[in-house]
C-alpha positions in Angstrom: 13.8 131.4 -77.0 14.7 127.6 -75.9 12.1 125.3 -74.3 13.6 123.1 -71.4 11.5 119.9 -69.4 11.3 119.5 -66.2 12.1 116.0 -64.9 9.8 113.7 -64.0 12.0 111.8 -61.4 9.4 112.9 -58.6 6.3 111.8 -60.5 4.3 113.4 -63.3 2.7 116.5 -62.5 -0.8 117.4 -62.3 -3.1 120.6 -61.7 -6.3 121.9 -60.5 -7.4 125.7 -60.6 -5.0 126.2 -57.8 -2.1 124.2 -57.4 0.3 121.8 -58.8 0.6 118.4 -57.5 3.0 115.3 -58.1 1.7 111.8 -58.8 3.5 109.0 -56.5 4.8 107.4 -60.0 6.4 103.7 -59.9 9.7 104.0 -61.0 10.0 102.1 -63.9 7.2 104.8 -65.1 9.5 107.3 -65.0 12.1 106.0 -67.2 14.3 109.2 -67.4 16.8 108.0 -70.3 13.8 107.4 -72.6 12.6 110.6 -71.4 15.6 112.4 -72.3 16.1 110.3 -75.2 13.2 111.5 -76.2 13.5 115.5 -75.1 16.8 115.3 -77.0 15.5 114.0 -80.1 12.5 116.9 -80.7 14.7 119.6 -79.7 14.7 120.4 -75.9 17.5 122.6 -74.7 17.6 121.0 -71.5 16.4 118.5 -69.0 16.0 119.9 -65.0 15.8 117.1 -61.8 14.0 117.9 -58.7 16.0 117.9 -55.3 15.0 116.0 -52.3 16.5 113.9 -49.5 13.5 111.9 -48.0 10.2 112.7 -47.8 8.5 113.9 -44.2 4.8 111.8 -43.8 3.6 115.2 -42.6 4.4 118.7 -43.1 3.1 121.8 -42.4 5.8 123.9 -44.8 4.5 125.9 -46.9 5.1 125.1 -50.8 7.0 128.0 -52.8 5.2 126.6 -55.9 1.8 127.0 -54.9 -0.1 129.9 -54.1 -2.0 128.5 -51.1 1.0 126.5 -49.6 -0.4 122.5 -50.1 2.7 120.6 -51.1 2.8 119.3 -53.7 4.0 115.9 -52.8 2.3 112.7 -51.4 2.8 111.4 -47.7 5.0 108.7 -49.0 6.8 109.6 -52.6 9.2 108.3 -55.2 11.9 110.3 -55.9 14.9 109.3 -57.5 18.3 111.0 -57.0 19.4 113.9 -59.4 23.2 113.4 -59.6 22.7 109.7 -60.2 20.0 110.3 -62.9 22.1 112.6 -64.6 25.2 111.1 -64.9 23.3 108.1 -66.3 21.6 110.5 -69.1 25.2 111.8 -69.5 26.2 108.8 -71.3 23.0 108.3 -73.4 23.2 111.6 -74.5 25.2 114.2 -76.7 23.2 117.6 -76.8 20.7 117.7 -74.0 21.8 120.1 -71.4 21.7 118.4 -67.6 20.2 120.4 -64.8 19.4 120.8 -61.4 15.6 122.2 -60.4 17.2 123.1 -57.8 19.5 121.3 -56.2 19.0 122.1 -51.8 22.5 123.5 -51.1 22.6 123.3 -47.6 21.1 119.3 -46.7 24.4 118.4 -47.8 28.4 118.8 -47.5 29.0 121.3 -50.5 32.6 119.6 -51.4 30.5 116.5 -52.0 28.2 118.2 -54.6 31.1 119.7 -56.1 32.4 116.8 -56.8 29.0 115.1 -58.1 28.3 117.7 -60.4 31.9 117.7 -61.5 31.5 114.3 -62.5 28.2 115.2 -64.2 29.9 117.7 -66.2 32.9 115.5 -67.7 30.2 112.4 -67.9 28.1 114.6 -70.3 31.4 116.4 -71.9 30.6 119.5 -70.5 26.6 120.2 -70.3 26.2 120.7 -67.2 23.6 123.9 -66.1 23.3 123.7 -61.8 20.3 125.2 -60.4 20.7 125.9 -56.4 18.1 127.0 -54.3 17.6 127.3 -50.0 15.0 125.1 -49.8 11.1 125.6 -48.2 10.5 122.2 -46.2 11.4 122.7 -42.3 10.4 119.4 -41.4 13.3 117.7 -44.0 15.7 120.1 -42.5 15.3 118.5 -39.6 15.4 115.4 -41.0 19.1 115.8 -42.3 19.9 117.7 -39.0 20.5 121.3 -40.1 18.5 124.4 -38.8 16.0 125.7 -41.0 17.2 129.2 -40.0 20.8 128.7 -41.3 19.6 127.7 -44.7 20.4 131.4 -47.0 23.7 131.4 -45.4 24.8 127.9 -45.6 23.4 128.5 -49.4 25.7 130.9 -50.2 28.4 129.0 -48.4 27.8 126.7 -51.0 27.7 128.3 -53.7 31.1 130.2 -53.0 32.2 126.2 -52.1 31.2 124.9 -55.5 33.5 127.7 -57.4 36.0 127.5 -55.6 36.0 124.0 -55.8 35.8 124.2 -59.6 38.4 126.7 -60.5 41.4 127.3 -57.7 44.5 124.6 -57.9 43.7 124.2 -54.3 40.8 125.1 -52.3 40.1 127.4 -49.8 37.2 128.6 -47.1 36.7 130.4 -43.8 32.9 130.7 -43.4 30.4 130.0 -40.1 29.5 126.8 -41.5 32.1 125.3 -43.2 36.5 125.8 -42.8 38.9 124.0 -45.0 42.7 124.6 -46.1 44.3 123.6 -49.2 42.0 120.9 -50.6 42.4 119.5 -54.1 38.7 118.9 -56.0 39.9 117.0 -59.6 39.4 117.2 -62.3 38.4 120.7 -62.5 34.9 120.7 -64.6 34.9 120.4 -68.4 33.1 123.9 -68.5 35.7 127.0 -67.7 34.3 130.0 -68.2 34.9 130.3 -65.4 32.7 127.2 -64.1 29.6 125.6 -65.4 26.5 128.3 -64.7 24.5 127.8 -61.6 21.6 129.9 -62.2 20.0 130.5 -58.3 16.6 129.3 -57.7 13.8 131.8 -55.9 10.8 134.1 -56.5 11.5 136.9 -53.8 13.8 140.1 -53.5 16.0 138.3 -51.2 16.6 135.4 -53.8 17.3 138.0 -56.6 19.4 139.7 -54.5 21.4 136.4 -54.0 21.4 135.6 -57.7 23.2 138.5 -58.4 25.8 138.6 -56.2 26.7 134.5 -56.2 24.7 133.1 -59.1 24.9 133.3 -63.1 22.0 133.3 -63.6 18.1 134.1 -61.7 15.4 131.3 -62.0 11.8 131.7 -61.0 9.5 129.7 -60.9 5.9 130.2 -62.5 3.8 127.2 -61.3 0.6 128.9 -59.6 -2.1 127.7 -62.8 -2.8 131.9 -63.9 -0.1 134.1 -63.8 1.1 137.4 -65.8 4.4 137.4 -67.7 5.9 140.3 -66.0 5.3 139.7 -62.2 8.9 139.3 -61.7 10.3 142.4 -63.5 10.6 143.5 -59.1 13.3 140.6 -59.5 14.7 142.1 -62.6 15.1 145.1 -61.1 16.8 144.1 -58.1 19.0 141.8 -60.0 20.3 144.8 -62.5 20.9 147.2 -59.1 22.8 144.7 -57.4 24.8 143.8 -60.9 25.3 147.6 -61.3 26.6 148.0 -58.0 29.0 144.8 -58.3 30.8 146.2 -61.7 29.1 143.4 -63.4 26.9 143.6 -66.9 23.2 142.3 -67.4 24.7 140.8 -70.7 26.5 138.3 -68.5 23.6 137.0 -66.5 20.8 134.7 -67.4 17.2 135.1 -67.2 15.7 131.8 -67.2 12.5 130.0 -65.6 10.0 127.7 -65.4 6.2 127.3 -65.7 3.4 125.0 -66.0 2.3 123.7 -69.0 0.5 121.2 -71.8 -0.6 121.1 -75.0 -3.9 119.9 -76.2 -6.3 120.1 -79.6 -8.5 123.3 -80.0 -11.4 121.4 -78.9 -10.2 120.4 -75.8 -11.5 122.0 -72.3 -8.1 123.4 -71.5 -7.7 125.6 -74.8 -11.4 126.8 -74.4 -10.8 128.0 -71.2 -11.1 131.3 -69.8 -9.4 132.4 -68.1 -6.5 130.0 -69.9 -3.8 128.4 -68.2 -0.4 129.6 -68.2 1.4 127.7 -71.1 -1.7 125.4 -71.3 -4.0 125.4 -74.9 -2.9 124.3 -78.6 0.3 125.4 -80.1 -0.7 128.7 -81.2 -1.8 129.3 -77.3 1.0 128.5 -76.0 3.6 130.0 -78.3 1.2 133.3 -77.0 2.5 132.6 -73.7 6.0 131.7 -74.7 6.3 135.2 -76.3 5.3 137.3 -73.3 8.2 135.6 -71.5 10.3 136.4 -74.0 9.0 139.6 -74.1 9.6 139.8 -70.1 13.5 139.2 -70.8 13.5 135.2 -70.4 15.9 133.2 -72.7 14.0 129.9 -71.6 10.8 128.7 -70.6 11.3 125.1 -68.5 7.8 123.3 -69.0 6.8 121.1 -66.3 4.4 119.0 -68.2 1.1 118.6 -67.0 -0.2 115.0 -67.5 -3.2 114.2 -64.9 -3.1 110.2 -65.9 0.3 109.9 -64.7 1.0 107.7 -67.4 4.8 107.7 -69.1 3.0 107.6 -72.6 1.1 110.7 -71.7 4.2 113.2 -71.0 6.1 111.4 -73.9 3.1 112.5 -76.1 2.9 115.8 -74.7 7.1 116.2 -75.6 6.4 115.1 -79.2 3.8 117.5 -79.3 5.8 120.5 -78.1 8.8 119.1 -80.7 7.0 119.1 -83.4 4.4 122.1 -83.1 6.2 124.7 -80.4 9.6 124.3 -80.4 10.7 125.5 -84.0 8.4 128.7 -83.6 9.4 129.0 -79.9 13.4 129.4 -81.4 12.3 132.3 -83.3 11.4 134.5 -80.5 13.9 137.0 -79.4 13.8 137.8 -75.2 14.0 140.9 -74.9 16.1 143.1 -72.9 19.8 142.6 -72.6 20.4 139.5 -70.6 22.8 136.8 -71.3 21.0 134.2 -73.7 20.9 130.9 -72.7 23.2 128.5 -75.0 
C-alpha cells in the first residue's frame, strides 16, 4: 500500500470531534517545493492540490468532507493555484507523483485544462495522476457564471474533453455544453496508456457510477474524524456492476482515497483516545488503520495531515514522522481484492 499527502496549498488542516477545517496560512508558510522536496525524500508516492477559483465571504453549501456541512474554509482564504504549483514541483522533482484533489471540471474551459495538465505531465516527465470531481460550493458556481445544476454533465463533458484531447490527432466533440471540430491539443501527454489516469473524485452511488464509466480510477474521501474502513464497499459494488456491464476488468481500475490523519507519541491525548481517530495515534495505530484500507481494496491512503498550529515545521515533522516510522511497513501491505494497484 502507498501513502500519498495532501497539499497544503489551502492552509494546514486541523480537526475537532467533528469536522475538518483549513487554517488561512500565509503563503510563504506553505512552501510547496520544500514540502514536496520533503514528501519526495521519505518516500511519498504522491503529492494531491486542492481546487478552487475564489473563495465566496459567505456560503451556505454544504461541505462533502464534513459530516455536518461547516466548510471547511475561512471567509477570506489563501489558496494557491494547482496547475501552477505543480508544474513548479515538476521541475524540483524526479519521483513524486503530481495530483489533483480534485480538480472542479466544470468552473472552467476543459481544452484549457487539457492543456495545463498536459504541460504538467511533460514538465514532470510523465507523473502526472488527475483527480476530477463536480464540485459542492453553489455560491462559487455562481461566481464563475455556470449553473450549479449543469455541474455532473458538464463533468463528464470534461472528462470525455480531456481524453480526447490527450490521445486523437485531432479533436473532436458534440455535447450540450461544449462543440468543437478538428482541434489540435500538442504535445500529446508523456503518459499513453492511453492517457495519464484521472481517478474521479465522490462519496455517493452517483459518483461511483461516474468513475466507472469515464474515470480510471474511484476516489473517496474519508475526512469525517471516526469512520469504518468499509463504508464504501456500496461504491465498490456499484463500480464492479457498472465495469461488468461496460466489458471492462476490476484489474484495470484504481481504488484509491484519502483520509485524515497524524502521528503522535504513545503518551499523547490523540493515541489515548477512545474512540481513536481515523489514521490518528503512534505508528503502530496508524499502520492499524492503514491495513483495514488495504484490507477494504485501497492501493493508497492520501493523508491530509492534521497540524492544529498551522505552522510549516509542524506538517514537515509530521511527513518525517510518517517516512521514517509508517511508510516502509505501510509498503508491505497488500489491498486486497483485485483492483488495479496504484504505481
Amino acid at each position: 500500500m502507498e501513502v500519498g499527502l495532501y497539499g497544503n496549498t489551502h492552509g494546514q488542516s486541523y480537526r475537532d470531534d467533528e469536522n475538518m477545517y483549513l487554517h488561512h496560512t500565509p503563503a510563504d508558510e506553505m512552501d510547496p517545493i520544500r514540502v514536496a522536496l520533503t514528501a519526495e525524500r521519505v518516500g511519498i508516492h504522491s503529492i494531491w492540490y486542492p481546487d478552487h477559483v475564489c473563495m465566496p465571504a459567505d456560503s451556505e453549501s454544504h461541505h462533502t468532507a464534513n459530516v455536518s456541512g461547516k466548510r471547511a474554509y475561512q471567509r477570506r482564504h489563501n489558496m494557491l493555484d494547482a496547475a501552477v504549483v505543480m508544474g513548479a514541483v515538476a521541475v524540483q522533482t524526479t519521483t513524486l507523483r503530481l495530483a489533483t484533489s480534485v480538480l472542479i471540471a466544470p468552473y472552467r474551459h476543459p481544452l484549457s485544462d487539457a492543456r495545463q495538465f498536459m504541460t504538467v505531465d511533460h514538465l514532470s516527465k510523465g507523473r502526472l495522476m488527475l483527480g476530477v470531481g463536480v464540485g459542492w460550493m453553489e455560491e462559487e458556481f455562481a461566481a464563475v457564471g455556470i449553473d450549479y445544476a449543469e455541474r455532473n454533465r458538464r463533468t463528464e463533458e470534461c472528462i470525455q474533453i480531456y481524453k480526447a484531447s490527450w490521445t486523437g490527432d485531432l479533436a473532436t466533440f458534440e455535447g450540450d455544453y461544449y462543440s468543437f471540430r478538428n482541434v489540435s491539443q500538442d504535445p500529446k501527454p508523456v503518459q499513453q496508456a492511453p492517457h495519464p489516469p484521472i481517478v474521479f473524485g465522490g462519496n455517493t452511488i452517483r459518483g461511483a457510477r461516474r468513475a466507472a464509466r469515464f474515470c480510471d480510477g474511484l476516489y473517496p474521501l474519508f475526512l469525517d474524524t471516526y469512520t469504518e474502513a468499509g463504508r464504501f464497499a456500496p461504491l465498490q459494488d456499484e463500480v464492479r456492476r457498472e465495469l461488468d456491464a461496460q466489458g471492462r476488468s476490476p484489474s484495470d481500475f484504481l481504488m484509491l482515497c484519502a483520509a485524515s490523519a497524524r502521528i503522535v507519541d504513545a503518551g499523547d491525548p490523540d493515541a489515548q483516545a477512545m474512540p481513536r481517530r481515523t489514521c490518528t495515534g503512534t505508528a503502530e495505530q496508524i499502520l492499524e488503520d492503514l491495513s483495514a484500507l488495504a484490507d477494504a481494496g485501497f492501493s493508497m491512503a492520501v493523508c491530509m495531515l492534521d497540524c492544529p498550529s498551522g505552522a510549516l515545521g509542524e506538517q514537515l515533522d509530521q511527513i518525517e514522522r510518517f517516512g521514517a516510522e509508517v511508510i516502509p511497513e505501510a509498503k508491505k501491505l497488500k489491498p486486497a481484492g483485485d483492483w488495479k494497484p496504484v504505481t
